[in-house]
mmCIF file of the C-alpha atoms, coordinates in Angstrom:
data_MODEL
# 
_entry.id   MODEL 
# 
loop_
_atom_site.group_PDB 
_atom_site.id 
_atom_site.type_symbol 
_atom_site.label_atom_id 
_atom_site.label_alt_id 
_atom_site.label_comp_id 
_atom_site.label_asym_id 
_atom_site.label_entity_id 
_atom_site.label_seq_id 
_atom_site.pdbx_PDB_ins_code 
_atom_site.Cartn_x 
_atom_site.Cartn_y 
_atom_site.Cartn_z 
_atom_site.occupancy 
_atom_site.B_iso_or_equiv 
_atom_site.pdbx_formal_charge 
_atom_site.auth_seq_id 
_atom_site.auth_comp_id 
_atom_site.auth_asym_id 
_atom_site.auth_atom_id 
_atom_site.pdbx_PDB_model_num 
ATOM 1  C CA . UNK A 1 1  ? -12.134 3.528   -5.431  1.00 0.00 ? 1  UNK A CA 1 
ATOM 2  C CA . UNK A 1 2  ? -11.106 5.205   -2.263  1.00 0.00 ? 2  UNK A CA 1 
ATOM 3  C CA . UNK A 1 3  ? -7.685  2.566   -2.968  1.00 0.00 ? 3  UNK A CA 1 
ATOM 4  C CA . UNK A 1 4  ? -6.969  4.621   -6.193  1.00 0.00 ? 4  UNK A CA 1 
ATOM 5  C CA . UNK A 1 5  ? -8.077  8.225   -4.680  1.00 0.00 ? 5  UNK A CA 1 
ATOM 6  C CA . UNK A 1 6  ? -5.093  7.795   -1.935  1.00 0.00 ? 6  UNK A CA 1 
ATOM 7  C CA . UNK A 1 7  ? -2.547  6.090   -4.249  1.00 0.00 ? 7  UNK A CA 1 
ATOM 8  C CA . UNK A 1 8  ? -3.588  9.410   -6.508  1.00 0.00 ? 8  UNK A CA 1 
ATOM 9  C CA . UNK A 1 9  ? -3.438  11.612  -3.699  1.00 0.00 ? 9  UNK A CA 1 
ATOM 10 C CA . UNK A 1 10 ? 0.777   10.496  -2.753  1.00 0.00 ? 10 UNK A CA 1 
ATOM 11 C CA . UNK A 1 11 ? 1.918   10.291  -6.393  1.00 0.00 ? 11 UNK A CA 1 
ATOM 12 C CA . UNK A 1 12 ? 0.108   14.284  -6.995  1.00 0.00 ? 12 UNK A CA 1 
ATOM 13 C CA . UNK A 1 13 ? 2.027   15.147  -3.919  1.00 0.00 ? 13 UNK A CA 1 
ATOM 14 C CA . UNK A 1 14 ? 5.402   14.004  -6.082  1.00 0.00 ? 14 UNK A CA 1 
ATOM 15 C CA . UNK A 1 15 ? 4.887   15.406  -9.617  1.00 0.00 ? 15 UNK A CA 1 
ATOM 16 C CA . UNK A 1 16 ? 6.806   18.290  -9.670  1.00 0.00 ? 16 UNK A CA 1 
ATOM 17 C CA . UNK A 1 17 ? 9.444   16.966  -7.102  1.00 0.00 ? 17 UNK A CA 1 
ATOM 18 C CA . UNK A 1 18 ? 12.118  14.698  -8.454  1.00 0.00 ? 18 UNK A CA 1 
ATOM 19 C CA . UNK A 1 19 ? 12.709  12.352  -5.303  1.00 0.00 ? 19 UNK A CA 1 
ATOM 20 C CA . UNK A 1 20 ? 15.726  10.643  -4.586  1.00 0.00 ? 20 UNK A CA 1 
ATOM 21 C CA . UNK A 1 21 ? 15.071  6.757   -3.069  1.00 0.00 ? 21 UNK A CA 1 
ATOM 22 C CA . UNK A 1 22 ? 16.011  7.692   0.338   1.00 0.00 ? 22 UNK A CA 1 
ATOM 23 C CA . UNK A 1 23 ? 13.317  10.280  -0.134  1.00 0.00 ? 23 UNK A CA 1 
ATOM 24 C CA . UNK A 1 24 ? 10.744  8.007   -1.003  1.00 0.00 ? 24 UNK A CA 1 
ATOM 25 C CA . UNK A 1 25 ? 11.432  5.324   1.830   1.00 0.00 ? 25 UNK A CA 1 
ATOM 26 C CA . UNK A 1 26 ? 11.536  7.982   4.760   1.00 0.00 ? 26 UNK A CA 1 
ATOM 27 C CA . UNK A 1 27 ? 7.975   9.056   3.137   1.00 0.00 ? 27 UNK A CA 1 
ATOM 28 C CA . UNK A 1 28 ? 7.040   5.339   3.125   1.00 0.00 ? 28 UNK A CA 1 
ATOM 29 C CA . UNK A 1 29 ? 7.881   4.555   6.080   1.00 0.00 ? 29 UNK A CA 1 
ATOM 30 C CA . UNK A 1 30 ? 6.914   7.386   7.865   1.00 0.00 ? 30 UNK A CA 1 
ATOM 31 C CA . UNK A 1 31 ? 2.594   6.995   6.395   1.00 0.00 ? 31 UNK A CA 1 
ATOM 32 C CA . UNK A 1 32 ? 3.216   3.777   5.718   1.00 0.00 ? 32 UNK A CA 1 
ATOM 33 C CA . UNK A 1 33 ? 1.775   1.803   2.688   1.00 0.00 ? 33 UNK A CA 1 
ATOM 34 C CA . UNK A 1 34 ? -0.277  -1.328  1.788   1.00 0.00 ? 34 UNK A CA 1 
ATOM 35 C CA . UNK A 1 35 ? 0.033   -3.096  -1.292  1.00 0.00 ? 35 UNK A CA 1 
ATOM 36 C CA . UNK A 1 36 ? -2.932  -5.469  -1.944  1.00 0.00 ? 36 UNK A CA 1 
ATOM 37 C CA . UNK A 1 37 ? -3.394  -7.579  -5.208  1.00 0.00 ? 37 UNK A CA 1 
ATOM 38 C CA . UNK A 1 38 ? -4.569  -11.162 -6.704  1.00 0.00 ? 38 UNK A CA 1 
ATOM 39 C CA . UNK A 1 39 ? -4.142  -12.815 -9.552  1.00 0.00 ? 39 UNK A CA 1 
ATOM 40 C CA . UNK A 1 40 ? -6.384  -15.694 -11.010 1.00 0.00 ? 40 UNK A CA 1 
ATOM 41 C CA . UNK A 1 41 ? -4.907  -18.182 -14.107 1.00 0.00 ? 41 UNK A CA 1 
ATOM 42 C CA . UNK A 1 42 ? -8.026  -19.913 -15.136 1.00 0.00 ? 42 UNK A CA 1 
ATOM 43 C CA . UNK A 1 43 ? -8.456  -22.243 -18.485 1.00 0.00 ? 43 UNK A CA 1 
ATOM 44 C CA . UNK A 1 44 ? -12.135 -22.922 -20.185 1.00 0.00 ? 44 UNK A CA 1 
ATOM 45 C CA . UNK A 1 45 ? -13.233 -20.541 -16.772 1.00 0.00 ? 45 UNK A CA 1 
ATOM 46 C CA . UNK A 1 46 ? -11.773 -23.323 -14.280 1.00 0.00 ? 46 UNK A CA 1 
ATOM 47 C CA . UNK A 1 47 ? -9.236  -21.631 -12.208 1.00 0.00 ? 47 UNK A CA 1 
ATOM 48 C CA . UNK A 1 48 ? -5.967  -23.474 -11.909 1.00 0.00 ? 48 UNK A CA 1 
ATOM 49 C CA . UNK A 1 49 ? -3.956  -20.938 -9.500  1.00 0.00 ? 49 UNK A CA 1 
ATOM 50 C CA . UNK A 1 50 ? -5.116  -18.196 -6.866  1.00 0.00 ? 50 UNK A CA 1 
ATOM 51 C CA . UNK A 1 51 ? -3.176  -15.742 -5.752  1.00 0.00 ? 51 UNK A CA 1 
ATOM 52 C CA . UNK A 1 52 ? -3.202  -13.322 -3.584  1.00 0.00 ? 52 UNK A CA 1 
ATOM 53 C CA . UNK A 1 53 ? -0.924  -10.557 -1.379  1.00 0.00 ? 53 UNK A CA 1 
ATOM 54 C CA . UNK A 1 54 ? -1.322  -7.708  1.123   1.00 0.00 ? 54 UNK A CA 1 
ATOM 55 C CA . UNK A 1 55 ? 2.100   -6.277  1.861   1.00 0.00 ? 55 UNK A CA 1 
ATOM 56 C CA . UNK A 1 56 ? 2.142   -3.325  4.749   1.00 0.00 ? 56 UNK A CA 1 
ATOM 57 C CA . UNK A 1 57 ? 5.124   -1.696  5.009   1.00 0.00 ? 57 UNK A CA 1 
ATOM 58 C CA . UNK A 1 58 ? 6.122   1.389   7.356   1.00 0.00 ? 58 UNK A CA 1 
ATOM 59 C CA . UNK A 1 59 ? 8.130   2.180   10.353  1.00 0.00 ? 59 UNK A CA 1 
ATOM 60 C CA . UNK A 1 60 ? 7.296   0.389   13.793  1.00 0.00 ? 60 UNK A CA 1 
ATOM 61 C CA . UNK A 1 61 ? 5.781   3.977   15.115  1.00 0.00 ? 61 UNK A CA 1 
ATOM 62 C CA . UNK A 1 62 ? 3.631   4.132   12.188  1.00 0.00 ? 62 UNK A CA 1 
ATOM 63 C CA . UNK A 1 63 ? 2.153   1.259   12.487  1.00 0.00 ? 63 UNK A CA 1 
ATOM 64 C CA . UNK A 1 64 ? 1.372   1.149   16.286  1.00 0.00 ? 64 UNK A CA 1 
ATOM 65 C CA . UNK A 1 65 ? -0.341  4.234   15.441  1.00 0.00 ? 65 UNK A CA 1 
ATOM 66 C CA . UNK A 1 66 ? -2.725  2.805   13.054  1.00 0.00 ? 66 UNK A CA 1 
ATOM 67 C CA . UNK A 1 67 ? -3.604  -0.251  15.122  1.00 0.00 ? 67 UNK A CA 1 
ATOM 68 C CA . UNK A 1 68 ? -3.748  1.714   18.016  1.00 0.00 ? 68 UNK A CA 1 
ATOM 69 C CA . UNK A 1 69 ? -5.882  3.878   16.704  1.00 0.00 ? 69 UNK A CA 1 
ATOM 70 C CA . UNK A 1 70 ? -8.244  1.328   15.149  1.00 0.00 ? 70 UNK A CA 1 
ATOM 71 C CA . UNK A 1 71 ? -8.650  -0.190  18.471  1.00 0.00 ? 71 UNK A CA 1 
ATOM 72 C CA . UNK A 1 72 ? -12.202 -0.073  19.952  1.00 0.00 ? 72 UNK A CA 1 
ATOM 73 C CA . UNK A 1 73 ? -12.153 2.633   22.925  1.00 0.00 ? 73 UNK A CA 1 
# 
């Protein structure tokens, strides 16, 4: 849930605004983003193939920030 609140949150900040790609990246990259998915092909409920992804993308800066600031202090 809190996954769909924040993907809800960036797309109601971009409504109203028509945003040109080069837009969108320096937003990206400057809060950075994480993609995160599966996908499970399964016959007679055996599964065959598993898959699954997390993609982070963002700027160098952006992400020191985060992992510096999930470091224990």
């Amino acid at each position: 849930m809190k996954n769909e609140d924040t993907a809800n949150a960036i797309l109601t900040d971009f409504q109203d605004d028509e945003l040109s790609l080069f837009e969108m990246l320096d937003h990206v990259l400057s809060k950075g983003i994480v993609i995160a998915g599966e996908i499970t092909i399964s016959v007679a409920n055996v599964e065959l193939v598993y898959l699954g992804i997390n993609v982070l993308a963002g700027s160098i800066d952006t992400i020191q920030q985060i992992l510096d600031a999930r470091e224990p202090k």
